[in-house]
mmCIF file of the C-alpha atoms, coordinates in Angstrom:
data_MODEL
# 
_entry.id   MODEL 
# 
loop_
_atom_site.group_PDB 
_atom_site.id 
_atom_site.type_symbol 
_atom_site.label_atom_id 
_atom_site.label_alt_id 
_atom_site.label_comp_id 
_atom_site.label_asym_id 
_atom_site.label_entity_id 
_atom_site.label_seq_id 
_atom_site.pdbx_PDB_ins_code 
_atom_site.Cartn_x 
_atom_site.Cartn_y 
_atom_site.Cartn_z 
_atom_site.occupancy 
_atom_site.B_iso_or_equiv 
_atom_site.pdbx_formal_charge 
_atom_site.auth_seq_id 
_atom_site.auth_comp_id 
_atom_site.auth_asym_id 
_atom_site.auth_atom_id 
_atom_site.pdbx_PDB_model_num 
ATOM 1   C CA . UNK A 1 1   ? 192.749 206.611 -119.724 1.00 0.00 ? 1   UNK A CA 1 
ATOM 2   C CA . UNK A 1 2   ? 195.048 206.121 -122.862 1.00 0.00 ? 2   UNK A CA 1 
ATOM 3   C CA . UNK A 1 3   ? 193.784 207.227 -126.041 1.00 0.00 ? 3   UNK A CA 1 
ATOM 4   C CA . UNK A 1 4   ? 193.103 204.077 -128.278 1.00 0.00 ? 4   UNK A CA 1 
ATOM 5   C CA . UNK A 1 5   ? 192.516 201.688 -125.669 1.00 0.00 ? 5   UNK A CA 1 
ATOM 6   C CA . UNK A 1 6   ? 189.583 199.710 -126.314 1.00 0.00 ? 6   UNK A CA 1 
ATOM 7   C CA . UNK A 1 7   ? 186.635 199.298 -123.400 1.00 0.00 ? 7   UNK A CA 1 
ATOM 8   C CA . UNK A 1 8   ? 185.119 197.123 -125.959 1.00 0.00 ? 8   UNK A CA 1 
ATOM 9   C CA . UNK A 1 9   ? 183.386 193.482 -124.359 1.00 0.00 ? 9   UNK A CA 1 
ATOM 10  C CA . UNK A 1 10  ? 185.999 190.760 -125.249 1.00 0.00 ? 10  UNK A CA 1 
ATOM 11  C CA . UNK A 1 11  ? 189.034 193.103 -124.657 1.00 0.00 ? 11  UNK A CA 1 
ATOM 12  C CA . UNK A 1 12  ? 191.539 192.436 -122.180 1.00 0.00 ? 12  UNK A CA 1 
ATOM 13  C CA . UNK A 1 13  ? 191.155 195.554 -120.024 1.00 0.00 ? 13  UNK A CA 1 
ATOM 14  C CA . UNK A 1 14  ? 187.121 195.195 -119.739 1.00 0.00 ? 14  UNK A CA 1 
ATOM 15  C CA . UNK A 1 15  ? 187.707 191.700 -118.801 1.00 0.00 ? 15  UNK A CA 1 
ATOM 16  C CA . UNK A 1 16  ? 190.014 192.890 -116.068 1.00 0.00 ? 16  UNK A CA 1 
ATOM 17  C CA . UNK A 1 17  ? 187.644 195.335 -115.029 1.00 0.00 ? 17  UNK A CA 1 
ATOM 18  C CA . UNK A 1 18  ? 184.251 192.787 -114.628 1.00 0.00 ? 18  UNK A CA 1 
ATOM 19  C CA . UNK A 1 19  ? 185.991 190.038 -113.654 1.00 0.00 ? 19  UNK A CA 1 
ATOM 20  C CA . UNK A 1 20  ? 187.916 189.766 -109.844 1.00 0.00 ? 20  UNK A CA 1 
ATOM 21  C CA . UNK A 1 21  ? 190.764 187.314 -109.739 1.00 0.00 ? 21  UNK A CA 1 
ATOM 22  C CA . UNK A 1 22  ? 190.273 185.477 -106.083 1.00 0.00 ? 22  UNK A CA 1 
ATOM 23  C CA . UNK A 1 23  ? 193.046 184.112 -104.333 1.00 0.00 ? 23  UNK A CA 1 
ATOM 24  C CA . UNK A 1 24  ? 192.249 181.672 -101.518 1.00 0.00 ? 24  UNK A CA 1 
ATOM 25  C CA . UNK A 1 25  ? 195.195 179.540 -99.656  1.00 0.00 ? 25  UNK A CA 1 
ATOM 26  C CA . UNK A 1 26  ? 194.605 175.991 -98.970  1.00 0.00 ? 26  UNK A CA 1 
ATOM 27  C CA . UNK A 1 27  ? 197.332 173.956 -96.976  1.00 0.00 ? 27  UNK A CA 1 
ATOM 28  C CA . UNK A 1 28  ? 200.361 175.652 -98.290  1.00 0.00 ? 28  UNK A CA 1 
ATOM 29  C CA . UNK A 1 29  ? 199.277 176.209 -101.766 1.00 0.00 ? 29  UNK A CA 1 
ATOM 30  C CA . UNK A 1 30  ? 197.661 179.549 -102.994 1.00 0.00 ? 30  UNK A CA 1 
ATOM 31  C CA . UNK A 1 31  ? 195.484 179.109 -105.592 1.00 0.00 ? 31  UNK A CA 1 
ATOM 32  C CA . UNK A 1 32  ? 194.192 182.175 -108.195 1.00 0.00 ? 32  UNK A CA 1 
ATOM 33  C CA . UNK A 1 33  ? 190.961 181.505 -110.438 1.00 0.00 ? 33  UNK A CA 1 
ATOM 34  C CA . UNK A 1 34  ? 188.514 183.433 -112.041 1.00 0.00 ? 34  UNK A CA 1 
ATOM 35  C CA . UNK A 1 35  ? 184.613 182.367 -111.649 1.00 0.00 ? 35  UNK A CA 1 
ATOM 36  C CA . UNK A 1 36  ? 182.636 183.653 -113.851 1.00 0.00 ? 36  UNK A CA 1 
ATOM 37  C CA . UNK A 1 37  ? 178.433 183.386 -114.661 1.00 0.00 ? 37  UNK A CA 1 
ATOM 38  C CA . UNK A 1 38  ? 175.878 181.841 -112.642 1.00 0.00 ? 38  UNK A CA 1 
ATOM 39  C CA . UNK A 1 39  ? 177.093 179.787 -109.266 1.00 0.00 ? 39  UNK A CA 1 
ATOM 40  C CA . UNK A 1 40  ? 173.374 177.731 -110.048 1.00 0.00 ? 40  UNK A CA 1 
ATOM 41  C CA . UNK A 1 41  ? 175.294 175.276 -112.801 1.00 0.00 ? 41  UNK A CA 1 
ATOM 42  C CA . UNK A 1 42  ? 177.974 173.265 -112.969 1.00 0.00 ? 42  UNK A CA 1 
ATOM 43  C CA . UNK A 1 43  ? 181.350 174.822 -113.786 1.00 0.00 ? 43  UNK A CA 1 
ATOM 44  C CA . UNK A 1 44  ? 183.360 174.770 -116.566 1.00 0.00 ? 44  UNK A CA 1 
ATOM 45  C CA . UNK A 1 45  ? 187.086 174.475 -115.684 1.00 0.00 ? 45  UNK A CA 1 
ATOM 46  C CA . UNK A 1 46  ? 189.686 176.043 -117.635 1.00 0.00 ? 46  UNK A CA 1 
ATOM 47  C CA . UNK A 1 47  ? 192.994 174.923 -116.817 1.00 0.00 ? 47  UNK A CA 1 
ATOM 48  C CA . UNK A 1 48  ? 195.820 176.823 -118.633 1.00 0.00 ? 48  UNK A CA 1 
ATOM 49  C CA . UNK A 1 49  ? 199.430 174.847 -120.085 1.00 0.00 ? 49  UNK A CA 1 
ATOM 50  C CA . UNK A 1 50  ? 202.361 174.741 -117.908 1.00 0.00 ? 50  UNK A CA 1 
ATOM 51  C CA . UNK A 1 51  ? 203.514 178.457 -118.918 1.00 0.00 ? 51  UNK A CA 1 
ATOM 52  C CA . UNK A 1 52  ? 200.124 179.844 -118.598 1.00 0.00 ? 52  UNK A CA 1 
ATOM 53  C CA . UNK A 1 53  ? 198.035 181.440 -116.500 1.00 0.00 ? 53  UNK A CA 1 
ATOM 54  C CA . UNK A 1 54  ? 194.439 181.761 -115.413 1.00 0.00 ? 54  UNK A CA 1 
ATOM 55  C CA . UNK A 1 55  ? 193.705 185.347 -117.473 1.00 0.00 ? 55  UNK A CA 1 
ATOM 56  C CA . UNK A 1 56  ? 194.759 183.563 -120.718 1.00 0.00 ? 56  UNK A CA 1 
ATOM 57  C CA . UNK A 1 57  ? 190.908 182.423 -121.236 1.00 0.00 ? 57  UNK A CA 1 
ATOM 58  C CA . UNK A 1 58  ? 189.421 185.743 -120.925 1.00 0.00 ? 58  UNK A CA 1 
ATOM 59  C CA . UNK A 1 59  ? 187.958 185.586 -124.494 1.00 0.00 ? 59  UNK A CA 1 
ATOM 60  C CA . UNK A 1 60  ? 186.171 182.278 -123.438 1.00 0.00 ? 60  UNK A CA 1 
ATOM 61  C CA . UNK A 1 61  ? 184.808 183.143 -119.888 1.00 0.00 ? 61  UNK A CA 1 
ATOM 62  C CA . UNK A 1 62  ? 183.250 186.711 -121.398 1.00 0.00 ? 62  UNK A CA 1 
ATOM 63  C CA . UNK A 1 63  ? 181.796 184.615 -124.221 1.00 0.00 ? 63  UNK A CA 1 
ATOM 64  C CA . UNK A 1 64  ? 180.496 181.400 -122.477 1.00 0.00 ? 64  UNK A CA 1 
ATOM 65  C CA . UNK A 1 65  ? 179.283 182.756 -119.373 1.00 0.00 ? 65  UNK A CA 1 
ATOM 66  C CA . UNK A 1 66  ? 177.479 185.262 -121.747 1.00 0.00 ? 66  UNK A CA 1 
ATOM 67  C CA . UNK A 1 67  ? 175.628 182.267 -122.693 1.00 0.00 ? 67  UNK A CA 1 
ATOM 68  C CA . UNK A 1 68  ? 174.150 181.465 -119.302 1.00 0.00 ? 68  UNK A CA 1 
ATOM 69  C CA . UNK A 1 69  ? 177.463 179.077 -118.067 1.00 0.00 ? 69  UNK A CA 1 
ATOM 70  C CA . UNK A 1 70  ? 180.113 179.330 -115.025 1.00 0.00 ? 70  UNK A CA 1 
ATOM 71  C CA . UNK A 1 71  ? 183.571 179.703 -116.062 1.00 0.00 ? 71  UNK A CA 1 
ATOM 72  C CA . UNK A 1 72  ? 186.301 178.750 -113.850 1.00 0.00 ? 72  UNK A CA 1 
ATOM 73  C CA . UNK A 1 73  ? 189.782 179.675 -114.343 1.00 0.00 ? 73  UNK A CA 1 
ATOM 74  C CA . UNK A 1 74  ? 192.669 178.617 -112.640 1.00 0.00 ? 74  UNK A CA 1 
ATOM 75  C CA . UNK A 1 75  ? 196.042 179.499 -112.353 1.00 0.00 ? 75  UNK A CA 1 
ATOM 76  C CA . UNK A 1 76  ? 197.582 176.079 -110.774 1.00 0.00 ? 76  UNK A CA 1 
ATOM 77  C CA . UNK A 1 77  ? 200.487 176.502 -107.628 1.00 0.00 ? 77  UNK A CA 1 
ATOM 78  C CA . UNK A 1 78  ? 203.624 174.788 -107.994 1.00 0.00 ? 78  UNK A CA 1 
ATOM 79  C CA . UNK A 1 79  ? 203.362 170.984 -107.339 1.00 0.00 ? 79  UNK A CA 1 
ATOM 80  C CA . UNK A 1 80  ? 206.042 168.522 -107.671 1.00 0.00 ? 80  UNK A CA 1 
ATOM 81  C CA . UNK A 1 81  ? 204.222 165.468 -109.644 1.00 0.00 ? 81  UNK A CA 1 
ATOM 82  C CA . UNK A 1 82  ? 201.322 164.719 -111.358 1.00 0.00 ? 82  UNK A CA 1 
ATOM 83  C CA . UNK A 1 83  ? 200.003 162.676 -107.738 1.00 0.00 ? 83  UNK A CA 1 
ATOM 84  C CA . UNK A 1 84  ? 200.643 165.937 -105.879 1.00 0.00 ? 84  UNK A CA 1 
ATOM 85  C CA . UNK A 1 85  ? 197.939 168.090 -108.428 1.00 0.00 ? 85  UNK A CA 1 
ATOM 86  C CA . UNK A 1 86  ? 195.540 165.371 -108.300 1.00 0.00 ? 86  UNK A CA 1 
ATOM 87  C CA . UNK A 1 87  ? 195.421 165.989 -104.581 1.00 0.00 ? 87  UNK A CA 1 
ATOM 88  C CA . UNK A 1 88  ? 195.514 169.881 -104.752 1.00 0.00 ? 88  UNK A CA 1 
ATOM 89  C CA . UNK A 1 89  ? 193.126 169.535 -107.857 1.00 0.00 ? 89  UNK A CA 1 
ATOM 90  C CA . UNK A 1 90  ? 190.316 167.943 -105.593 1.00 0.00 ? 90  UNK A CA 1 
ATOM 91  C CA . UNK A 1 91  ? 191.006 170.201 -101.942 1.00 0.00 ? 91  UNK A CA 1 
ATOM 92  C CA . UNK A 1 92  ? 190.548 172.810 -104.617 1.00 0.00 ? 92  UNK A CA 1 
ATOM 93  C CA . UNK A 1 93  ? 187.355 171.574 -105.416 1.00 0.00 ? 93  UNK A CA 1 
ATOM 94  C CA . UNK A 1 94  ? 185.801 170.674 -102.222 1.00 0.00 ? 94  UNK A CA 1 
ATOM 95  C CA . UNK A 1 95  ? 187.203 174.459 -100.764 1.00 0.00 ? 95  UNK A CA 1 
ATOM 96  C CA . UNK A 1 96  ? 185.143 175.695 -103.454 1.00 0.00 ? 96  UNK A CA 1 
ATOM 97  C CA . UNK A 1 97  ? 182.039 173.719 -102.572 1.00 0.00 ? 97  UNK A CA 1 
ATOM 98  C CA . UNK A 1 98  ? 182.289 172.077 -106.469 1.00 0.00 ? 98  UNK A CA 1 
ATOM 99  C CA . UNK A 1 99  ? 180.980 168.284 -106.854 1.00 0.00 ? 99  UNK A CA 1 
ATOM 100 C CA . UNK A 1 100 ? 179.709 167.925 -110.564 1.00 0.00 ? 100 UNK A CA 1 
ATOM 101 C CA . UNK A 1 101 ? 181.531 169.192 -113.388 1.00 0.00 ? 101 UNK A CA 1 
ATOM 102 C CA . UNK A 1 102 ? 179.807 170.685 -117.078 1.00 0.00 ? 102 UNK A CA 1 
ATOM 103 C CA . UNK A 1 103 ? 180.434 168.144 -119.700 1.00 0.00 ? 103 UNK A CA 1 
ATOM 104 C CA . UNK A 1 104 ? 182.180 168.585 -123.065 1.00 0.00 ? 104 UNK A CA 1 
ATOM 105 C CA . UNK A 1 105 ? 179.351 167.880 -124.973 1.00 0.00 ? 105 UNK A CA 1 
ATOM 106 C CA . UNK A 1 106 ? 177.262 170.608 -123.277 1.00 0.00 ? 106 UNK A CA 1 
ATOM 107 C CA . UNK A 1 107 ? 179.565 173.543 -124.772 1.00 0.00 ? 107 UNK A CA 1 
ATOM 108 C CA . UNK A 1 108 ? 180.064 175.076 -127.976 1.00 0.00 ? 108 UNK A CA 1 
ATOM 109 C CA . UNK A 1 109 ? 183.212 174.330 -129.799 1.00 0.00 ? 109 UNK A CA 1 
ATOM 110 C CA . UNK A 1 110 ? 184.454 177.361 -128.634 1.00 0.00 ? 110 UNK A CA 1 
ATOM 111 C CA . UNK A 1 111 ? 184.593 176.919 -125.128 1.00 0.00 ? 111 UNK A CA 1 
ATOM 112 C CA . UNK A 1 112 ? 187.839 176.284 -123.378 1.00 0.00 ? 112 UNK A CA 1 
ATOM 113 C CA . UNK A 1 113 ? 189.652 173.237 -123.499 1.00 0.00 ? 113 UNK A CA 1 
ATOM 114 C CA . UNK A 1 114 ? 193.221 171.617 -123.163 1.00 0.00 ? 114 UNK A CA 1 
ATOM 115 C CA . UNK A 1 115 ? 194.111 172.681 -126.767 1.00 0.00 ? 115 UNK A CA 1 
ATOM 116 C CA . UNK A 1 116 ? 193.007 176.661 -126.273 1.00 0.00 ? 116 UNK A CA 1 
# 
């Protein structure tokens, strides 16, 4: 290991090394996520900006799923309109056995969201 890099909770590498990326294939999309904290509540769903990816919410799914909530992190496959994702969006979903979503109002201000 380098000298000087952190194994500190919230850091990049420790996140790396708690929390497996999964890949699963559905139709001819591959999809990557992270799921994070107890499978007993509803998810959260962070969905990173078009030049993003699924690791940029580590911060948030080390911090909320420290507070008892499921994080899930997705890195979204190439679609061709916004129809298309809808469609991908839900067989996502259903592969992953996920019906109700956490609401808004049932995470701190610091959770993820659209604007993170």
């Amino acid at each position: 290991m380098k000298t000087g890099v952190s194994q500190a909770p919230g850091d990049y590498v420790y996140f790396k090394s708690q929390v497996p990326l999964h890949k699963i294939s559905i139709g001819d999309k591959q999809w990557k996520y992270y799921d994070f904290g107890p499978k007993s509540v509803p998810p959260l769903i962070c969905i990173p900006g078009i030049a993003g990816t699924a690791d940029v919410y580590y911060k948030q799914i080390l911090s909320v799923s420290k507070k008892g909530y499921r994080v899930i992190s997705v890195d979204i496959p190439r679609v061709w309109n916004h129809v298309a994702w809808v469609h991908s969006f839900e067989k996502f979903l259903d592969t992953l056995s996920i019906y109700h979503l956490a609401e808004n109002s049932s995470f701190p201000s610091s959770s993820c969201s659209m604007s993170d």
